[in-house]
C-alpha positions in Angstrom: 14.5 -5.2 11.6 12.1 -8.0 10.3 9.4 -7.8 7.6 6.9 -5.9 9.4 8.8 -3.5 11.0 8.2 0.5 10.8 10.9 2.7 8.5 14.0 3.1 10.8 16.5 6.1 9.9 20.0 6.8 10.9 20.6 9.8 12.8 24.5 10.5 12.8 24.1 11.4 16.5 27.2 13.4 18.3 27.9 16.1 21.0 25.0 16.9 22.5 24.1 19.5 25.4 21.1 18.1 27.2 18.1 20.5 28.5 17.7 17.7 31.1 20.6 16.1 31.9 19.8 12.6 33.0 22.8 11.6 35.1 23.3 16.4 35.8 26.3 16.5 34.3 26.8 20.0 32.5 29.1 18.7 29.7 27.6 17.7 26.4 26.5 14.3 26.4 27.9 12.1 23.7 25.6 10.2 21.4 26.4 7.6 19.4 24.7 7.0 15.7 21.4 5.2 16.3 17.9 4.4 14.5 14.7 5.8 15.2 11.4 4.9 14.0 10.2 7.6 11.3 7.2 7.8 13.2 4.8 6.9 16.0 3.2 3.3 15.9 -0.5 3.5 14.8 -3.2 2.1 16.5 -3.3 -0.1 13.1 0.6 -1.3 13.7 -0.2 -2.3 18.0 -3.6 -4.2 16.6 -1.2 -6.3 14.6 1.0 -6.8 17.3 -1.8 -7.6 20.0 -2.9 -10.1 17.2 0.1 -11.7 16.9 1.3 -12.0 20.7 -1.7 -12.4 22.4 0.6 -11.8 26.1 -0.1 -8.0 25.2 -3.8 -8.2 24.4 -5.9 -6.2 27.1 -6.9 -8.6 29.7 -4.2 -11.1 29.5 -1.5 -8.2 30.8 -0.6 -8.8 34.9 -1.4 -5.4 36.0 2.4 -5.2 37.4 3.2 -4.7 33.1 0.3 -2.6 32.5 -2.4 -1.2 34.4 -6.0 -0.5 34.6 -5.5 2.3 31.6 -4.0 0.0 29.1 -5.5 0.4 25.8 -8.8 1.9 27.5 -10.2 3.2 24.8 -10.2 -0.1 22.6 -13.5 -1.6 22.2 -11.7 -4.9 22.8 -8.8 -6.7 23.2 -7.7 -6.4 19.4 -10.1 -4.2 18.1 -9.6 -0.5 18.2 -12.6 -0.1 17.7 -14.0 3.7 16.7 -10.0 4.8 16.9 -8.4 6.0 13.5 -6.5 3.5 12.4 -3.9 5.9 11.2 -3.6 7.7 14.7 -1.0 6.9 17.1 -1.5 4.2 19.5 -2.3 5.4 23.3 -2.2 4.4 26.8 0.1 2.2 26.5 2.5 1.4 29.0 6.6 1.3 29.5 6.6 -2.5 29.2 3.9 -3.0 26.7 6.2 0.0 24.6 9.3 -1.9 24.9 7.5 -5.1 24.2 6.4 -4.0 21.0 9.5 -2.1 20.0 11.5 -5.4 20.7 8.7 -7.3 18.2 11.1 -4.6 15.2 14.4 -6.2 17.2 14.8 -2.2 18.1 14.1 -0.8 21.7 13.0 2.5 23.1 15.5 6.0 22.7 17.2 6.9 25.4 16.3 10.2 26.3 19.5 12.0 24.9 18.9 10.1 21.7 15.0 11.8 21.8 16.2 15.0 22.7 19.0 14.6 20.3 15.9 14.4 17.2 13.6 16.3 19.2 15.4 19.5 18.7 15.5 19.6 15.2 12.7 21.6 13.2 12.4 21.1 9.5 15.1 23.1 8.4 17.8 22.7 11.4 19.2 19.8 13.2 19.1 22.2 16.4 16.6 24.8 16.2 16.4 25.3 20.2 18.2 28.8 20.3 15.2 30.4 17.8 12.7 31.5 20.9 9.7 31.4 18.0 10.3 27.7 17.9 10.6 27.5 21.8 7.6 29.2 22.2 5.7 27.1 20.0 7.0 23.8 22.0 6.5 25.2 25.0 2.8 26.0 24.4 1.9 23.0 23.1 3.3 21.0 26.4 1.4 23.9 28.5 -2.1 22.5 27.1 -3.4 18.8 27.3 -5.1 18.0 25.1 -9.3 17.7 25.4 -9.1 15.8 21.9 -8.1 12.6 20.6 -4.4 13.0 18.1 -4.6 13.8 14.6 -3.2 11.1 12.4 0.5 10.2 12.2 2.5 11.9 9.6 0.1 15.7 8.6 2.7 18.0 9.5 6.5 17.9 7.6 8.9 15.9 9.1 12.2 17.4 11.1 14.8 17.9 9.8 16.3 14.2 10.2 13.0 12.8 8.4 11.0 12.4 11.5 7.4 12.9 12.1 5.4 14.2 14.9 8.6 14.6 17.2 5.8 17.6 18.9 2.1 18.1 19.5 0.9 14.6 18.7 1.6 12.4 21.7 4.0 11.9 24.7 6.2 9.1 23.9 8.1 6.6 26.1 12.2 7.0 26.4 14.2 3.8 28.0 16.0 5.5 30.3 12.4 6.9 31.6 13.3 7.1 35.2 16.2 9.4 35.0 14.5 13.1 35.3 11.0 12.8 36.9 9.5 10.7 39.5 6.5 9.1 38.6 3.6 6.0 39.9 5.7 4.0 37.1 9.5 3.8 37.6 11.5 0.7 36.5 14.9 0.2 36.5 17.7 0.0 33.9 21.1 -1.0 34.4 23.2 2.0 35.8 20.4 4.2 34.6 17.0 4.8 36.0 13.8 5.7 34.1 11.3 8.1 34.4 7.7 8.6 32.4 8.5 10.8 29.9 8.9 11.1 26.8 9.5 8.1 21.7 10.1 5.8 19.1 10.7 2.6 18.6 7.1 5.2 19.8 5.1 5.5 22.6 2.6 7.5 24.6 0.6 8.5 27.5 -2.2 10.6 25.8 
């Protein structure tokens, strides 16, 4: 994965019954073992990467790969600037995401393999039939949030050693076409993408 890469861990992957289906099929989906990122990418981790391939740096992006929001709240091109280094990098966009994620020699999830870790709580690799736990995802998706995130990495990772899987940021997925329309589809192979939801890690805060 290179030198400076994030921790990567193996997740054994499986039969997996999608909330979304991406292509609406209604039989489990079947996921093959994959990495993921152990958690989000900092705004520390993307101002190393801005440093170091200057293409991605606000400013030098054709607005076709990023637009007008791309790392808005920077106070320039690689300086976060009053942003906690430790919090998770925002406003980033689908390309910029998978250009940064290809920079580990890893890619975005696809959205079954997000789902896949996203349903785990600390205990359970599939803790979406305990309606306390549904509640509590549920609500935190109901309210945006009027703040900027907490750090990475203050609440207990899931059960698979993931952090912040919920209620830090929305992340990009590959495939991120496939369940939403939104002002920034792409295409991908058979598949298409929408905006949604993580890791290699991304956002839309």
């Amino acid at each position: 994965m290179g030198a400076t890469a994030g921790e990567y861990i193996a997740l054994p992957g499986g039969e997996f019954r999608s909330a979304l289906p991406v292509d609406g099929k209604t039989e489990p989906a079947k996921i093959a073992p994959f990495l993921l990122r152990t958690r989000p990418v900092s705004n520390a981790e993307y101002r190393d990467f801005v440093i170091t391939h200057p293409a991605w740096r606000r400013g030098n992006v054709p607005t076709v790969f990023a637009g007008a929001d791309y790392l808005i709240d920077w106070a320039g091109p690689t300086d976060p600037g009053a942003l906690d280094p430790s919090g998770p990098v925002t406003e980033v966009s689908w390309y910029a995401a998978t250009a940064f994620c290809e920079s580990e020699q890893a890619r975005l999830p696809f959205w079954y393999e997000w789902e896949f870790s996203a349903a785990a709580d600390e205990t359970r690799t599939d803790a979406r039939d305990d309606p306390a736990w549904l509640s509590k995802i549920l609500a935190w998706y109901a309210h945006p949030a009027t703040l900027p995130p907490q750090q990475i990495g203050l609440t207990p990772p899931n059960r698979y050693g993931i952090y912040d899987m919920h209620g830090l940021v929305w992340e990009w997925v590959e495939d991120f076409n496939g369940l939403f329309v939104s002002a920034d589809s792409r295409a991908q192979g058979e598949q298409k993408k929408t905006r949604i939801l993580r890791w290699c890690g991304f956002v839309t805060w």
